[in-house]
C-alpha positions in Angstrom: -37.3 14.6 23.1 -37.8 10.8 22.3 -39.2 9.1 19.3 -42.7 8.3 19.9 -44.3 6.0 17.2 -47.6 5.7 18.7 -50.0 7.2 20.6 -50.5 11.1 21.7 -47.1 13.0 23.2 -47.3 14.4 26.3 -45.0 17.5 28.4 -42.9 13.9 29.4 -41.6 13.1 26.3 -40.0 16.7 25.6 -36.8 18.0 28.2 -36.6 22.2 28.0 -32.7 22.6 29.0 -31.3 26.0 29.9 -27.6 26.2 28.2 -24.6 28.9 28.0 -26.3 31.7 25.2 -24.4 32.0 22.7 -22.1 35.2 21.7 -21.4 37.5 18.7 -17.7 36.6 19.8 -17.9 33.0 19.0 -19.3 34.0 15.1 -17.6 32.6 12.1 -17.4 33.8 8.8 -20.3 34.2 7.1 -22.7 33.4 10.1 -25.5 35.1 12.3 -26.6 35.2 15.9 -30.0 35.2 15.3 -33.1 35.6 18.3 -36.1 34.0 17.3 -39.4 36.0 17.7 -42.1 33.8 16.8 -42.1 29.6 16.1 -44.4 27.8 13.6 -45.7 24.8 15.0 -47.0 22.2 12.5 -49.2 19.0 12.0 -46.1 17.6 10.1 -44.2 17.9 12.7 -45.8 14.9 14.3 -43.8 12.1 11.7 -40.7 13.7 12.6 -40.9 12.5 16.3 -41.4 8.9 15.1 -38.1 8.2 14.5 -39.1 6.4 11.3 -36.6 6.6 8.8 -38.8 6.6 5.3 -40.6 9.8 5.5 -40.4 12.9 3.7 -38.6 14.7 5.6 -36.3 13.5 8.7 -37.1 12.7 12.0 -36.0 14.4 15.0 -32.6 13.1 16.4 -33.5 12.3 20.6 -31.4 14.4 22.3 -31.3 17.4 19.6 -33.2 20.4 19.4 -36.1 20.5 17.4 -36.6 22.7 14.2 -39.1 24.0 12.3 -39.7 27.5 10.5 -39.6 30.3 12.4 -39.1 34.2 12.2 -36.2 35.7 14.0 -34.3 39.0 14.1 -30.2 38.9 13.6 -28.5 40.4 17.0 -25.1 40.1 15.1 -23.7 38.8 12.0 -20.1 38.6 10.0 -22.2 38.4 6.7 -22.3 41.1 4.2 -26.3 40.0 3.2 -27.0 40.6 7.1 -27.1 43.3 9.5 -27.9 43.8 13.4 -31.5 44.1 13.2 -32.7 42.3 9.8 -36.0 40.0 10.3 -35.1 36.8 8.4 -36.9 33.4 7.9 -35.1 29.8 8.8 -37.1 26.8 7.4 -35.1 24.4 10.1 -34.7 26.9 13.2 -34.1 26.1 16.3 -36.5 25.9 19.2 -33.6 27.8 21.0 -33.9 31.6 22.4 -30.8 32.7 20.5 -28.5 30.4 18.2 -25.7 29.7 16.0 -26.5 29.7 11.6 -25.0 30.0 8.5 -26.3 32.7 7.0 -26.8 31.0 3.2 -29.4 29.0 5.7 -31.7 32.1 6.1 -33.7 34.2 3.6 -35.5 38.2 3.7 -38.8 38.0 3.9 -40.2 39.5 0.5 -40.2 43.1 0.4 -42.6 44.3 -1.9 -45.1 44.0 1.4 -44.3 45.4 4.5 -46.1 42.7 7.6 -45.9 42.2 10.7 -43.2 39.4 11.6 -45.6 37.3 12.9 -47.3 37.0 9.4 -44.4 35.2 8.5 -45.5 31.7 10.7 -49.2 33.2 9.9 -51.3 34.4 7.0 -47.9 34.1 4.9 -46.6 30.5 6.0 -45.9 27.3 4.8 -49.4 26.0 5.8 -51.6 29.3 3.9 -49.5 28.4 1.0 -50.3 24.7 1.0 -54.1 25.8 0.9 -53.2 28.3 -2.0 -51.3 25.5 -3.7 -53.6 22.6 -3.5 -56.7 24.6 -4.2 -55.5 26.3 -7.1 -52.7 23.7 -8.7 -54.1 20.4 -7.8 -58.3 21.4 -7.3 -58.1 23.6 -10.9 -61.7 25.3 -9.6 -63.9 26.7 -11.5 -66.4 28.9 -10.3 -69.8 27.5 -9.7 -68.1 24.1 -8.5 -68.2 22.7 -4.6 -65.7 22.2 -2.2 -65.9 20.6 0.8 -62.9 21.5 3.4 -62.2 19.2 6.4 -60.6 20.6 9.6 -61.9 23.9 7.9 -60.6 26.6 11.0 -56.8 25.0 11.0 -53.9 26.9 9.7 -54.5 25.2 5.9 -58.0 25.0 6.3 -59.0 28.3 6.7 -57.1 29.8 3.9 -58.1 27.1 1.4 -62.4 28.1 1.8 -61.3 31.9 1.9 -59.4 30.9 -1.4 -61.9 29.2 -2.7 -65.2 31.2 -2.0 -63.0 34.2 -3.7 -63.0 31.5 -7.1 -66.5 31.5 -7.0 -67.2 28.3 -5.5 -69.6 26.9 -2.8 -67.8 25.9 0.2 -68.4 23.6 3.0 -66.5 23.2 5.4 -66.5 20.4 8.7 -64.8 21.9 12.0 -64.7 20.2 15.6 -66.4 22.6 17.6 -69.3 25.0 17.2 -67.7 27.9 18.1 -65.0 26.9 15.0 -67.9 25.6 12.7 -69.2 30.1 13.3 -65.7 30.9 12.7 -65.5 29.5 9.0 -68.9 30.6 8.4 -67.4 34.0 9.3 -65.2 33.6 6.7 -67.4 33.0 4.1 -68.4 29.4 4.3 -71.8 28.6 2.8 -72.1 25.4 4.6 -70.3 24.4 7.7 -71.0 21.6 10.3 -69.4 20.5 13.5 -67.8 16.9 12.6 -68.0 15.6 16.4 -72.2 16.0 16.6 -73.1 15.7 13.3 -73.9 11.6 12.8 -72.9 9.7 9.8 -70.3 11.2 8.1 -71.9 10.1 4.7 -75.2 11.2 5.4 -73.9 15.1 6.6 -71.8 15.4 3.7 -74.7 14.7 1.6 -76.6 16.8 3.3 -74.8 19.9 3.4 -73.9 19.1 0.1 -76.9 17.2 -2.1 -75.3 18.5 -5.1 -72.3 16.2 -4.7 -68.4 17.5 -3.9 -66.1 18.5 -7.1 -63.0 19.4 -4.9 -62.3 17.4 -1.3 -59.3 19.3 0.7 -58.6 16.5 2.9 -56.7 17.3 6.0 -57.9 14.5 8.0 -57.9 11.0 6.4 -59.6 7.9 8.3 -63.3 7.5 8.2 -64.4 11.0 7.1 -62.3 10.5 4.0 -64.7 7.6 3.6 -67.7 10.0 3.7 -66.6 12.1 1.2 -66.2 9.6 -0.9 -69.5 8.7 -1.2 -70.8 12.0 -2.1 -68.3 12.6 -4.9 -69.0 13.6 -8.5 -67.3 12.4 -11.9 -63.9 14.2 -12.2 -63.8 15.1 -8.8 -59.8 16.1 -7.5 -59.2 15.0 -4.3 -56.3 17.4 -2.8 -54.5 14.4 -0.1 -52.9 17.2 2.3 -53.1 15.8 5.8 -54.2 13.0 7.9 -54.3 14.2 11.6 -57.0 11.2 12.4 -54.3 8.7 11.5 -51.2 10.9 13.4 -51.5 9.5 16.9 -53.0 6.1 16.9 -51.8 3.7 19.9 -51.2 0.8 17.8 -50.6 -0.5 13.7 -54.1 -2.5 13.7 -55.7 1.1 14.8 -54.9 2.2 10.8 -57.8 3.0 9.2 -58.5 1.3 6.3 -60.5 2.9 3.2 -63.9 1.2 2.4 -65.0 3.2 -0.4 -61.9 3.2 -2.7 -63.7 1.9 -5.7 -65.7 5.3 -6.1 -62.1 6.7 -7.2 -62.4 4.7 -9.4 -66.3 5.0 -10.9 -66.2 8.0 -10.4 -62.8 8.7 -12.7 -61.4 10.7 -9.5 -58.1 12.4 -9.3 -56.3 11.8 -6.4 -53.2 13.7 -5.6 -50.9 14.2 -2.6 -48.4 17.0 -2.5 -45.2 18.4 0.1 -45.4 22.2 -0.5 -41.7 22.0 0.2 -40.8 20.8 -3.3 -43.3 23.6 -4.5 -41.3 26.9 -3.1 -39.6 27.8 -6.1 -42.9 27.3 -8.4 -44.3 30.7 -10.3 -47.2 30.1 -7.7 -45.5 30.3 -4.5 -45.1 34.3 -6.4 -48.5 34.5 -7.0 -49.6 33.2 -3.8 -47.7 35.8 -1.5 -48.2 39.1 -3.5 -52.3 38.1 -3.5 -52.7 37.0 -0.1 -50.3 39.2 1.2 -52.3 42.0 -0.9 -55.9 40.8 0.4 -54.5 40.7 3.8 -53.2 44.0 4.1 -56.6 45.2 2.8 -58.7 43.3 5.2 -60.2 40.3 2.4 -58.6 38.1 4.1 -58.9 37.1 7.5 -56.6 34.5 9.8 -56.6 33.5 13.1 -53.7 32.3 15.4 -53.4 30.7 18.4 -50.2 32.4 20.1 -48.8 30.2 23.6 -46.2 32.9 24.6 -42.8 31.4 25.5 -40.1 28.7 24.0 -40.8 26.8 27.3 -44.3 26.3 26.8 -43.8 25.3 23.2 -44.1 21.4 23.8 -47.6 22.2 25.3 -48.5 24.3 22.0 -47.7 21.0 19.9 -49.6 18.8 22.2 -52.6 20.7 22.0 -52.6 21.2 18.1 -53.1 16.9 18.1 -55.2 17.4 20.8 -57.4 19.9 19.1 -56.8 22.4 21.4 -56.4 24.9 19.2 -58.1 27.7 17.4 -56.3 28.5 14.2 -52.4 28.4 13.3 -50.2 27.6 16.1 -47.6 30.0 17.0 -45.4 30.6 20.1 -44.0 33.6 20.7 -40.8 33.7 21.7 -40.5 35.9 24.9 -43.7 36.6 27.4 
């Protein structure tokens, strides 16, 4: 694909080539032949196609494969720590149908829980532990205290009001459609509104919330950010996860720019952002699988996907996910 700074991405920008598969034959030491089964597909992945240079994390190379986590079963390996048939996690796989790694580049899954492999880009992935992390770490809830989630039925959002209505807290939660707005209600919600027909931002917030907001998970940025500001209480913690309003705008003078900054500071807010990469080795990244994976498995926990089965289609997947196309986590499946 090409870097795209501005605007949304459509099927044009992406190329799906069909190449020479690779064979067990052409292994090295110390290396797999790994199929992928099933391939994350993530909000973040949006600043790696912009070819900026001062991110987080690197952008995509025009011409390369992308890569993002995915969940894949070895077909062959020269490794003593893999055999034909181990499912194995690769935080930079390739958008390939088979491929080519190192094996000191994969990791098992954790084995004290036996899931489905899908659960691995699901319930268990990188974006249900970012809503563990910030809602436990950074929003330090206590029980009786109230949350308001934006983009509350996406892959972080949903874990992070099932998280926190389990701390005792009173969630609401914003959503883009009603059909999503009955989802997170499902899933324990005691609030929830639809952010397209609800009005002022402000004046929702406040009323779904009169009480004020102790915790904001912010997924979304731009003027809804603004909203919740207003209806903040002293000590709030603002959890700075996401901005998907602010992802795909045509132009720099499109940027929204906060109005109500000063309540941070009357109000003695904290502010934090976080990259849940530099958080994997943390005690809670622990905590957070063997609970969820626990609840999960016990049916406390609910999560949905949206699965677009195969690789080909997987540029369509991430154009929906910024289109808000999608219900839940975004997965493809590797093979129809």
């Amino acid at each position: 694909m090409i870097p795209i700074r501005f605007g949304y991405l459509k099927e044009s920008d992406f190329s799906v080539e069909k190449i020479q598969a690779p064979t067990k034959n052409q292994l090295k030491n110390n290396q797999v032949l790994l199929r992928p089964l099933y391939y994350s597909v993530d909000p973040y992945q949006r600043g790696r196609i912009t070819g900026t240079k001062d991110s987080y994390v690197d952008s995509y190379v025009a011409g390369q494969t992308i890569t993002n986590y995915l969940v894949g079963e070895v077909v062959a390996s020269t490794s003593t720590g893999y055999k034909e048939g181990d499912i194995v996690l690769h935080d930079s796989g390739k958008w390939e149908s088979e491929y080519i790694v190192n094996a000191k580049e994969l990791s098992k899954p954790q084995p004290k829980t036996k899931v489905d492999p899908i659960d691995f880009v699901g319930v268990l992935s990188m974006p249900s532990y970012t809503a563990y992390y910030g809602t436990i770490v950074i929003g330090k809830p206590k029980a009786g205290e109230t949350i308001l989630v934006s983009s509350a039925s996406g892959a972080v959002g949903q874990m992070a009001v099932q998280i926190a209505k389990a701390r005792g807290l009173k969630v609401v939660a914003v959503a883009g459609s009603d059909d999503k707005v009955e989802f997170v209600k499902s899933l324990g919600a005691d609030v929830a509104f639809n952010y397209k027909t609800c009005g002022d931002y402000t004046e929702a917030i406040k009323k779904a919330a009169p009480q004020g907001i102790d915790i904001y998970y912010d997924n979304v940025g731009g003027p809804f950010l603004d909203g919740a500001l207003a209806n903040i209480n002293i000590h709030v913690r603002i959890i700075v996860c996401g901005a998907i309003t602010q992802y795909n705008l045509s132009s720099p003078d499109q940027v929204y720019g906060v109005k109500n900054f000063t309540r941070i500071l009357v109000q003695k807010a904290t502010v934090q952002g976080f990259i849940v990469f530099e958080h994997y080795n943390d005690q809670a990244h622990n905590e957070f699988f063997n609970k969820v994976s626990k609840l999960y498995k016990e049916g406390k926990i609910q999560y949905k996907v949206d699965v677009t089965e195969g690789l080909a289609n997987a540029p369509r997947a991430l154009i929906n996910l910024y289109e808000g196309k999608n219900f839940g986590k975004t997965i493809v499946k590797a093979k129809v």
